[in-house]
KOLBA-304759 format. One line per 4 residues: number of its first residue (from 1); for each residue x, y, z of N, C-alpha, C, O. Coordinates in steps of 0.05 Angstrom, whole numbers, plus 5000, padded with zeros to 4 digits. Each point is the difference from the previous one (the first is absolute). Example, Ala and Ser with C-alpha at 12.3 -4.5 7.8 and 13.67 -1.06 7.14 Angstrom:
// KOLBA-304759
1	5264,4886,5156,4982,5024,5000,5018,5024,5000,5021,5000,5013; 4972,5021,4973,5016,5024,5001,4985,5022,5014,5010,5022,5004;
// end
This chain:
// KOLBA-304759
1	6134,4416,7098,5022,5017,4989,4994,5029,5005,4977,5007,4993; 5041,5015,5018,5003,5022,5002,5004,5015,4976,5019,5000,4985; 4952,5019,5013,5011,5027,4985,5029,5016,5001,5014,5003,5020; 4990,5006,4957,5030,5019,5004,4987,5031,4995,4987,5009,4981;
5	5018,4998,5031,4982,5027,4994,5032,5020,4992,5020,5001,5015; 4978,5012,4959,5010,5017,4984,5012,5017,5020,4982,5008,5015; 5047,5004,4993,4998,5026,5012,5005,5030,4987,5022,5009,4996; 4958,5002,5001,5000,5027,4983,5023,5024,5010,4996,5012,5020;
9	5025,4992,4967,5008,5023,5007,4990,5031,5007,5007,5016,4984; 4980,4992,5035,4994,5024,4999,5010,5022,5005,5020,5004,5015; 4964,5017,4971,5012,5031,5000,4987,5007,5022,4976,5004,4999; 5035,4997,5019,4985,5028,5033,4982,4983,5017,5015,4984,5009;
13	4962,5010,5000,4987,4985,5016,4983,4990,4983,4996,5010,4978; 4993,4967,5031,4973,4981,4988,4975,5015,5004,4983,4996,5018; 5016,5025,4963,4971,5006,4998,4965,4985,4992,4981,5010,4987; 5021,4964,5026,4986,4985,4996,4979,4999,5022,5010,5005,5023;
17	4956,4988,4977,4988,4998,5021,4984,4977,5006,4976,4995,4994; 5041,4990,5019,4974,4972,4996,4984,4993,5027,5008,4994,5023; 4970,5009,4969,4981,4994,5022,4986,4974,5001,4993,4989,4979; 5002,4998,5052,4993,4982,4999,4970,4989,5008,4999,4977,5009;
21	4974,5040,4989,4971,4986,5020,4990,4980,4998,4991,4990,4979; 5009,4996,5049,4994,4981,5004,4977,4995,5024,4998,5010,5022; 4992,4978,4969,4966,5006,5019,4996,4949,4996,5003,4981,4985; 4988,5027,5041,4994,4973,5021,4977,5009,5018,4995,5017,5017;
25	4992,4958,4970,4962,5000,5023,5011,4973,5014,5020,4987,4996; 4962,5011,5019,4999,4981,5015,4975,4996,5015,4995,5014,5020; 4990,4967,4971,4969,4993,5003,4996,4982,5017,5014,4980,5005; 4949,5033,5012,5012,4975,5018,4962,4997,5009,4986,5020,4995;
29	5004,4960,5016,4965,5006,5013,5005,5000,5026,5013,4986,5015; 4967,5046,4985,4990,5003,5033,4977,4994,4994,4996,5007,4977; 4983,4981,5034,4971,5001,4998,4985,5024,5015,4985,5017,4990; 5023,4979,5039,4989,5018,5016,5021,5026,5011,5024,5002,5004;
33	4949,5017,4999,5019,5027,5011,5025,4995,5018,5024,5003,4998; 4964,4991,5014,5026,4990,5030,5023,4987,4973,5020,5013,4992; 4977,4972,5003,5025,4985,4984,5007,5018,4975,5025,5002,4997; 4964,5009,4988,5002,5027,4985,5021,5023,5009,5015,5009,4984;
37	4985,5000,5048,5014,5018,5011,5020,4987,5011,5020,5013,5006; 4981,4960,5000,5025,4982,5014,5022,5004,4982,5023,5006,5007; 4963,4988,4960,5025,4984,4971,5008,5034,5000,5024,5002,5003; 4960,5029,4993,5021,5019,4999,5014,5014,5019,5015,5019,4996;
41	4978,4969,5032,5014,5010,5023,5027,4976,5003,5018,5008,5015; 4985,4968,4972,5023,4986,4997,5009,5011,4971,5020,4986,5000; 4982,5026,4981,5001,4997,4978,5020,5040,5012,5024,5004,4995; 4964,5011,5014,5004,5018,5011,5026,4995,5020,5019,5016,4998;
45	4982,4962,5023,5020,4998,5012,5033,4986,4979,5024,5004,5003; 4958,4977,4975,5024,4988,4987,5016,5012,4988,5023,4993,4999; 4967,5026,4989,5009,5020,4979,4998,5025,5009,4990,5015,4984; 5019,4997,5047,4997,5034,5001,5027,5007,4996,5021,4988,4996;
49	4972,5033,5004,5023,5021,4987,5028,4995,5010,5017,5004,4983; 4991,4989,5036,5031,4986,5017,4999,4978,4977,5016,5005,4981; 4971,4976,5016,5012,4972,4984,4998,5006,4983,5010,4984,4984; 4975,5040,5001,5008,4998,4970,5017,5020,4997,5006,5001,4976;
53	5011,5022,5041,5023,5002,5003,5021,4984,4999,5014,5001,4980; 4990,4982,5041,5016,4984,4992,5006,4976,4979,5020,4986,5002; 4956,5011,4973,4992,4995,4978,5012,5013,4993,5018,4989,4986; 4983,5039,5016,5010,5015,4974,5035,5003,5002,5017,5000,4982;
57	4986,5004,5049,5027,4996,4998,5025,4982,4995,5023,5008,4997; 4965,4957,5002,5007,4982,4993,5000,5007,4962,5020,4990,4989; 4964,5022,4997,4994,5005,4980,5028,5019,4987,5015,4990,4983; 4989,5034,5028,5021,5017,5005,5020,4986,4997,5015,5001,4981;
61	4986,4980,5042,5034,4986,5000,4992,4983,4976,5004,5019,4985; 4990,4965,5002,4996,4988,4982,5008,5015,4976,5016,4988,4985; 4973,5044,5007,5006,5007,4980,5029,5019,5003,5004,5014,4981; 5013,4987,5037,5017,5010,5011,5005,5027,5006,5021,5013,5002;
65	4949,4996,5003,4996,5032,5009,5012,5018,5033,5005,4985,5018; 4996,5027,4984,4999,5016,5016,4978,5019,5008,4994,5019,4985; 4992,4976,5040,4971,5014,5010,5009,5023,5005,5016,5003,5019; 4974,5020,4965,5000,5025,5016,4969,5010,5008,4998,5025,5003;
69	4980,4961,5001,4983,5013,5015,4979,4981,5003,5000,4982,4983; 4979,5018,5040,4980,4972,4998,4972,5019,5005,5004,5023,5008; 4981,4973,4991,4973,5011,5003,4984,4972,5002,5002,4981,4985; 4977,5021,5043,4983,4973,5002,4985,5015,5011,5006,5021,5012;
73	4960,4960,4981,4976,5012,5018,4987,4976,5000,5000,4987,4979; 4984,5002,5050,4985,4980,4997,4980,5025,4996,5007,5023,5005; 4963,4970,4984,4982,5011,4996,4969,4996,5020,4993,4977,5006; 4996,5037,4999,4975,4986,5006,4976,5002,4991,4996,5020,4988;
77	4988,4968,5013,4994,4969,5011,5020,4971,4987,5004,4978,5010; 5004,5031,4969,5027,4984,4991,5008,5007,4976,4991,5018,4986; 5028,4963,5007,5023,5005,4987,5029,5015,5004,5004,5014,5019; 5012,4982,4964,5026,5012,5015,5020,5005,4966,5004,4986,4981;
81	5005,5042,5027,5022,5002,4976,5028,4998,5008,5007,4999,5024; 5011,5002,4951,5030,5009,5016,5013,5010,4967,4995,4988,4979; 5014,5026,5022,5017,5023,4984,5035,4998,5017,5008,5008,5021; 5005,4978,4958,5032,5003,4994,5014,5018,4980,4999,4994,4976;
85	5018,5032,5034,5017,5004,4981,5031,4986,5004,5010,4997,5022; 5000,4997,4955,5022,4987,4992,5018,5013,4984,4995,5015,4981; 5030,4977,5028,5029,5011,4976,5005,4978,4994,4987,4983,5012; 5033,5006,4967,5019,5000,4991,5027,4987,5024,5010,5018,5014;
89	4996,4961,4989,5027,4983,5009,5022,5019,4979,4989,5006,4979; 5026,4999,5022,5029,5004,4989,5021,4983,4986,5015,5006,4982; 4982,4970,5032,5022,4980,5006,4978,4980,4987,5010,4986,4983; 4962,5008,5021,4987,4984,4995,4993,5002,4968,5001,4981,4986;
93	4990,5047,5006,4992,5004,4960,5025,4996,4997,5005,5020,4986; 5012,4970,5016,5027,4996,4979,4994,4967,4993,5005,4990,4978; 4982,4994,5045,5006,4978,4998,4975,4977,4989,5000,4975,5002; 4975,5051,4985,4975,4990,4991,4998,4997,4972,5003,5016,4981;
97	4986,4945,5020,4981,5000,4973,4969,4993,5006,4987,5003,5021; 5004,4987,4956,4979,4995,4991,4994,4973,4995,4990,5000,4977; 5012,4974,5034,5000,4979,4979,4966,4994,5004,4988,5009,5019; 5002,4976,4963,4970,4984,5003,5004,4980,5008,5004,4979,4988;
101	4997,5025,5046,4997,4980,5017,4987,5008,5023,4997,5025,5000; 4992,4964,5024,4981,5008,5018,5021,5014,5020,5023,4998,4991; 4977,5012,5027,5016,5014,5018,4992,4988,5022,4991,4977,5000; 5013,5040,5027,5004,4982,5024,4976,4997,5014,4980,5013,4995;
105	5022,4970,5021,4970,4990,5013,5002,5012,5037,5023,5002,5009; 4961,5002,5003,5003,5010,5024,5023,4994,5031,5008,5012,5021; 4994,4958,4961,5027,4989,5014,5032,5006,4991,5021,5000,5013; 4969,5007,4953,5034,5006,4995,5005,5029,4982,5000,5005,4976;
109	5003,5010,5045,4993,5035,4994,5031,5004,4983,5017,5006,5017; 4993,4992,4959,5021,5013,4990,5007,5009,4980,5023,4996,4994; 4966,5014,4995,4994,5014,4970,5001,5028,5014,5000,5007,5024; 5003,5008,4946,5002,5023,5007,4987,5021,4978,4993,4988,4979;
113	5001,5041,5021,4986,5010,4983,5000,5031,5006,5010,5007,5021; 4980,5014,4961,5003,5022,4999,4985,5023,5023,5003,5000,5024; 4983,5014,4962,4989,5023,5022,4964,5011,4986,4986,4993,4981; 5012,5023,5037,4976,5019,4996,4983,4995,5022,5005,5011,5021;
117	4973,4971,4978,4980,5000,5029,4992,4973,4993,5002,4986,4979; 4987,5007,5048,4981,4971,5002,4976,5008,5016,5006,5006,5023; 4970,4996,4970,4974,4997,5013,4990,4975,5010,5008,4979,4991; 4967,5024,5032,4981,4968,5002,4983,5023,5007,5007,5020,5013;
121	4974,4975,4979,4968,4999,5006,4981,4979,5006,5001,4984,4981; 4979,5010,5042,4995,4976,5008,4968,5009,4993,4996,5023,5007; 4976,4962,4980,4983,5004,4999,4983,4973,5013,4998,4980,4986; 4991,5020,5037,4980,4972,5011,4977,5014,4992,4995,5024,4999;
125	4990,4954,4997,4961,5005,5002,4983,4975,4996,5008,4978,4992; 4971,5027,5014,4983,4969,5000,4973,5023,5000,4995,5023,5007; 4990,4951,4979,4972,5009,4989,4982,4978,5022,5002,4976,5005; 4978,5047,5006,4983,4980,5029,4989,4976,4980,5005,4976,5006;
129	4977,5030,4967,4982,4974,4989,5016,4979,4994,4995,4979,5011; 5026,5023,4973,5013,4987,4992,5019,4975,5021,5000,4977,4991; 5011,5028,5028,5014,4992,5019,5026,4997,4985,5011,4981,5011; 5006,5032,4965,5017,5002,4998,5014,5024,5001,4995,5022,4989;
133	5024,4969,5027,5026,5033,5007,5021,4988,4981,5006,4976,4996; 5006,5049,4989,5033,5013,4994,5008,5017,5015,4989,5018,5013; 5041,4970,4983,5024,5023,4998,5005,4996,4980,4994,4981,4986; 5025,5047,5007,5014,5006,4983,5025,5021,5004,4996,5023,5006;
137	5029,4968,4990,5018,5022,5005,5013,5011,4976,5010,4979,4992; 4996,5035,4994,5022,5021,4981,5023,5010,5003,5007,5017,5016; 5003,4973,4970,5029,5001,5007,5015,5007,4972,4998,4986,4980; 5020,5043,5021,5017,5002,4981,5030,5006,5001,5007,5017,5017;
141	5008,4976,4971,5028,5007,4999,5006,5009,4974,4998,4987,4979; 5009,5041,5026,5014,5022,4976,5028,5001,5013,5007,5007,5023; 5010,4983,4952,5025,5007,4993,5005,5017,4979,4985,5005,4982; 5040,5004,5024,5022,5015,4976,5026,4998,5004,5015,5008,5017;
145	4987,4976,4958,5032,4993,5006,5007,4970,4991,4980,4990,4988; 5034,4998,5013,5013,4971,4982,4989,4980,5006,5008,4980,4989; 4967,5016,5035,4993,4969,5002,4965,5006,4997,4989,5022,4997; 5001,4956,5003,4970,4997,5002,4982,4991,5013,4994,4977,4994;
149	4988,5037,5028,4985,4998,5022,4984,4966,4995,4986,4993,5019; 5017,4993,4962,4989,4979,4996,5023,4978,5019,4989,4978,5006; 5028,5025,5000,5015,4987,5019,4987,5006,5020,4999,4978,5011; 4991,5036,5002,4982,5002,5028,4972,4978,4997,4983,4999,5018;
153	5016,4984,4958,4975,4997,4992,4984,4980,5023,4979,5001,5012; 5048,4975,4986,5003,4978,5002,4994,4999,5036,4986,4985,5013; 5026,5034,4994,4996,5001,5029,4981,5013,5009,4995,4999,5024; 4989,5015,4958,4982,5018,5013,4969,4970,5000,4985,5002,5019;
157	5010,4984,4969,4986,4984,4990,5000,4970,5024,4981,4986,5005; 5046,5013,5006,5003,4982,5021,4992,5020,5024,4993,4988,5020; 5005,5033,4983,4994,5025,5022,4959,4993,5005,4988,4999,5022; 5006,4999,4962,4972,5005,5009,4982,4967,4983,5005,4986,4980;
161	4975,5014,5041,4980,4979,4991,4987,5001,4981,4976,5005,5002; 5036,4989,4968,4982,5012,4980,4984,4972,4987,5009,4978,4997; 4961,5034,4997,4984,4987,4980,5011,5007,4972,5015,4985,4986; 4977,5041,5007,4995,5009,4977,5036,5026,5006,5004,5014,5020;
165	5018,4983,4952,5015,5023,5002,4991,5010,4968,4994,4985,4982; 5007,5038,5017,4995,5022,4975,5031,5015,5000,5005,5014,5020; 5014,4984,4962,5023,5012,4994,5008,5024,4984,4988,4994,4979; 5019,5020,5017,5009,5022,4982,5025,5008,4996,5013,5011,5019;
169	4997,4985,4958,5039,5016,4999,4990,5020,4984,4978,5000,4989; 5041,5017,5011,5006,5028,4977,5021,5007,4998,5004,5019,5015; 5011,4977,4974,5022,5020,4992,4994,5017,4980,4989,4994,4978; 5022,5040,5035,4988,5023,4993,5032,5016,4994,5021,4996,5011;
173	4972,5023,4967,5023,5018,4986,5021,4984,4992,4997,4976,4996; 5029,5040,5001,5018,4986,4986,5033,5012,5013,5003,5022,5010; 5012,4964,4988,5024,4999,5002,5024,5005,4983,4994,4987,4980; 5040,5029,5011,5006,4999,4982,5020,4979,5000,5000,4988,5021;
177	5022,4999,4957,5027,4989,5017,5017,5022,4982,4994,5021,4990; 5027,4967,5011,5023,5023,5000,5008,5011,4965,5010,5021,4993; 4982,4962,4995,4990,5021,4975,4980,5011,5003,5010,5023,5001; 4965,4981,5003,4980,5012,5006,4971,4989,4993,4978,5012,5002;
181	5026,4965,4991,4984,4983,4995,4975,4997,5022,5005,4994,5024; 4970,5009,4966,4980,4989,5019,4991,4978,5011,4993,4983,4983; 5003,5009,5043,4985,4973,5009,4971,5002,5016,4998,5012,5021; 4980,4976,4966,4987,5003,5014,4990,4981,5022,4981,5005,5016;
185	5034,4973,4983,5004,4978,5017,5029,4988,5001,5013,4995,4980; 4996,5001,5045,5028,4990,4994,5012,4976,5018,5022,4998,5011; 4951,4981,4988,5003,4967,5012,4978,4991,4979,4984,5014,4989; 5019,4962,5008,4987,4979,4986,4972,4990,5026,5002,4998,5024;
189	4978,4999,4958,4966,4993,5013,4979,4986,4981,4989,5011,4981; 5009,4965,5025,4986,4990,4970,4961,5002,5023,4977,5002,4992; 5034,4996,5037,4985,4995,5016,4996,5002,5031,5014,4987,5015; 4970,5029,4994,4995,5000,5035,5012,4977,5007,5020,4999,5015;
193	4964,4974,4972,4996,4972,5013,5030,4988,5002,5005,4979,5012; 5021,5040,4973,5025,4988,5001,5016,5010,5026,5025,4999,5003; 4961,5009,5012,5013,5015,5023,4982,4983,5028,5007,5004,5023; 4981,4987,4973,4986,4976,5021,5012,4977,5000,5011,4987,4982;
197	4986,5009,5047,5015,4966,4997,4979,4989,5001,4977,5009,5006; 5034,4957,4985,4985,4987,4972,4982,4990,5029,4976,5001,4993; 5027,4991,5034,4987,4988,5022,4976,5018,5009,4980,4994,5013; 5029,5030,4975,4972,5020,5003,4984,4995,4973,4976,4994,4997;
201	5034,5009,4993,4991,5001,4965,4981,4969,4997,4982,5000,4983; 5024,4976,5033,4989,4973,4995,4966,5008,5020,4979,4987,4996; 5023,5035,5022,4969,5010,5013,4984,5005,4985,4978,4990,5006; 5021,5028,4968,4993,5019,4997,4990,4990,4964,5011,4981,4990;
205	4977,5029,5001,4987,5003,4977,5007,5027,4997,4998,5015,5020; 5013,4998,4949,5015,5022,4991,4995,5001,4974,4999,4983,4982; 4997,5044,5021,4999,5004,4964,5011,5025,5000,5003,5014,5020; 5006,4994,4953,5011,5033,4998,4992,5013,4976,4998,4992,4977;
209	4997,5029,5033,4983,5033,4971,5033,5017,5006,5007,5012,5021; 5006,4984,4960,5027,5013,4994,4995,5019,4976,4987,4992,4981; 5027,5037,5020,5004,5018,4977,5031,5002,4998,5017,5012,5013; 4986,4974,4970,5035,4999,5001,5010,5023,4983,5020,5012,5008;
213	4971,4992,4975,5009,5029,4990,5005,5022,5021,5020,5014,4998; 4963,4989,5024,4999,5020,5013,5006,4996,5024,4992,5016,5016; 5021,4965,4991,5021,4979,5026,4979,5003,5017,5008,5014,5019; 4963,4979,4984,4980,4995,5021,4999,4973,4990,5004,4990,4978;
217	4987,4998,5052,4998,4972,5003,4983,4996,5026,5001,5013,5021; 4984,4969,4972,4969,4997,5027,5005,4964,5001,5009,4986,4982; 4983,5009,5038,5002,4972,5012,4973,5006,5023,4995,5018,5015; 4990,4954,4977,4977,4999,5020,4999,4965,5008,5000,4982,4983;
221	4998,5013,5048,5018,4977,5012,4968,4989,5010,4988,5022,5001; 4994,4958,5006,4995,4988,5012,4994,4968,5014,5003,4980,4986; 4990,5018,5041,5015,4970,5013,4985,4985,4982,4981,5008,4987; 5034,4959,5011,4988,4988,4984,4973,4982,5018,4978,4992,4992;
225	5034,5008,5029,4977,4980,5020,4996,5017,5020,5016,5014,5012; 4954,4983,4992,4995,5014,5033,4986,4985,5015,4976,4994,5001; 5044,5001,5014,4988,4976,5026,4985,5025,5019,5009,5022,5006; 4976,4970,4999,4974,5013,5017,5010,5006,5025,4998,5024,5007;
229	5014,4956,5014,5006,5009,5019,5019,5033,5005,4999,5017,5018; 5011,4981,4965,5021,5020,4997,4978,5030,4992,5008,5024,4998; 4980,4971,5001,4979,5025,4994,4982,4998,5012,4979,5002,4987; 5019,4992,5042,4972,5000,5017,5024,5007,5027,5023,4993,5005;
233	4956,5026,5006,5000,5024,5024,4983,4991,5018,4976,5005,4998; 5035,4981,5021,4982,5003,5026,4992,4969,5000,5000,4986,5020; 4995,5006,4956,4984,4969,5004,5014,4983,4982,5007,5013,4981; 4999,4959,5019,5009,4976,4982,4980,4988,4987,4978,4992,5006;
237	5039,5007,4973,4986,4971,4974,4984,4980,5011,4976,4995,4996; 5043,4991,5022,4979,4982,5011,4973,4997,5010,4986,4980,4998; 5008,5049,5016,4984,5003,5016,4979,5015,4983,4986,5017,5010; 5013,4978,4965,4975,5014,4989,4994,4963,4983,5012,4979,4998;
241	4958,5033,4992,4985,4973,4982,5013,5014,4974,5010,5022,4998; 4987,4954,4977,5011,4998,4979,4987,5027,4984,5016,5016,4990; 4969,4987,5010,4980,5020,4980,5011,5026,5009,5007,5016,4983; 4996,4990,5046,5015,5022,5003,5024,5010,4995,5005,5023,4997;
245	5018,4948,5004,5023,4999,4993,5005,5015,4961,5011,5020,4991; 4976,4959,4997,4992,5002,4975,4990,5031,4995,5011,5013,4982; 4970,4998,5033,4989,5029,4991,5026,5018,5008,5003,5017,4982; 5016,4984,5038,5025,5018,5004,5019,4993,4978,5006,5016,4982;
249	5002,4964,5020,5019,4990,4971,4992,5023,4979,5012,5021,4994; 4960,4968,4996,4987,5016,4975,5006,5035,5003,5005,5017,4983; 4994,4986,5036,5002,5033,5009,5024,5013,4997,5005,5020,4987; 5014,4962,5029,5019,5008,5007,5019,4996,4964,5015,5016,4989;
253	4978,4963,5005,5012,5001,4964,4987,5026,4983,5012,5014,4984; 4961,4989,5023,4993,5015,4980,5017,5035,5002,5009,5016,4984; 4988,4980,5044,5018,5034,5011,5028,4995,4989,5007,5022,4990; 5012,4961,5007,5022,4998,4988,5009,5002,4974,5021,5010,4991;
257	4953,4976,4995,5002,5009,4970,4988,5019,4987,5000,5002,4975; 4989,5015,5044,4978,5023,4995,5028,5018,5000,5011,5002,4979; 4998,5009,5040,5029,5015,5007,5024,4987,4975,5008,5019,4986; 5004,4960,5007,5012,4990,4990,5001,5007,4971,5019,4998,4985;
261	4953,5011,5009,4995,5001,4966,4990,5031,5001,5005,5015,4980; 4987,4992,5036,4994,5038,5005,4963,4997,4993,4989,5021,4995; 4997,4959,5005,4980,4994,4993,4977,4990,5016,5002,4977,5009; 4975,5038,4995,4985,4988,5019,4979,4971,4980,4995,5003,4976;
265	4997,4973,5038,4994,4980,4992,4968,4996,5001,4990,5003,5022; 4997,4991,4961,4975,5008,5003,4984,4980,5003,5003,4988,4979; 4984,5001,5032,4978,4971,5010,4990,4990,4980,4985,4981,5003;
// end
């Protein structure tokens, strides 16, 4: 069943600011150098600055913006940013709500949403002893105006290979309506996790640190199973003995729940 989300009469524009960071690792074993520089020289081609452009511009149409400016840099030895400014649809804020439901997935781009900027920041690295590499990319959407960057959520999450996602909303200042009454939020949110669809949501182990007084809300996502193959670079499951299989597993879990909880794990 569908939320009805309230529509507030307002006095002059939606002085409201809701921001959305969202940060995705994605873990993986190189053992050796050579395979070390392979996973961020693919990891570098998957994600440079063109595709996470057009990431962000699928994002745009999603929230029903208008691009007025792009800024991209691949970096070197790696990584890559991209910086969007955004307006405001005309025709599109007349026709926005809010309900707590997941929004669109990379196949079905049609929602729509307000203005201000969208960033990505891409961070790869791998540690030589360890033989485990991350990425990590950052990604935020600041609006102002009648809808909420949490509709981008859903699609941004089908966009990239995530282990581990870390979430953040805020809605910041306040709004009047036409008596003059203040809002300092003006859609209904009991939860991040109500804006995911439930086929993503069945991956993932979730929990949430919410300040509802102060309309912040944090969601921290990780997979529930990690099949091994899927996190080995260069070489297969098969082709190693059990003990080694068993020692990457152990590694490759402990790096996920080490990141996952903000906590390093101690022997």
């Amino acid at each position: 069943m569908k939320s009805v989300e309230r529509k507030i009469k307002l006095h002059g524009f939606n002085n409201l600011t809701k921001t959305l960071s969202f940060n995705i690792y994605d873990i993986n074993f190189a053992e050796t150098s050579e395979q070390q520089q392979a996973y961020i020289e693919y990891i570098d081609e998957e994600y440079n600055a063109e595709r996470l452009t057009n990431i962000l511009t699928d994002v745009a149409q999603i929230i029903g913006a208008n691009i007025l400016n792009i800024a991209r840099q691949d970096y070197d030895p790696q990584g890559a940013s991209v910086t969007m400014l955004i307006s405001e649809e005309p025709v599109a804020s007349q026709k926005l709500t809010n309900p707590q439901e997941p929004g669109p997935v990379p196949e079905d781009v049609v929602a729509h949403l307000d203005k201000s900027h969208i960033t990505v920041h891409t961070y790869p690295e791998s540690h030589p002893d360890a033989g485990i590499s991350t990425f990590r990319a950052d990604i935020d959407v600041s609006t102002c105006g009648r809808i909420s960057p949490l509709k981008a959520l859903n699609y941004l999450i089908h966009s990239f290979d995530s282990d581990i996602v870390i979430t953040d909303y805020r809605v910041r200042g306040f709004t009047r309506d036409i008596k003059g009454k203040k809002y300092y939020i003006d859609h209904n949110i009991n939860s991040i996790q109500d804006f995911i669809g439930k086929d993503t949501k069945e991956l993932y182990q979730m929990i949430d640190v919410n300040v509802y007084q102060e309309n912040i809300f944090h969601t921290k996502m990780v997979l529930k199973e990690l099949v091994l193959d899927n996190y080995l670079f260069g070489i297969n499951e098969k082709d190693l003995p059990m003990l080694k299989r068993n020692k990457i597993h152990k590694a490759l879990e402990r790096e996920m729940l080490e990141i996952f909880y903000g906590n390093n794990m101690t022997n």
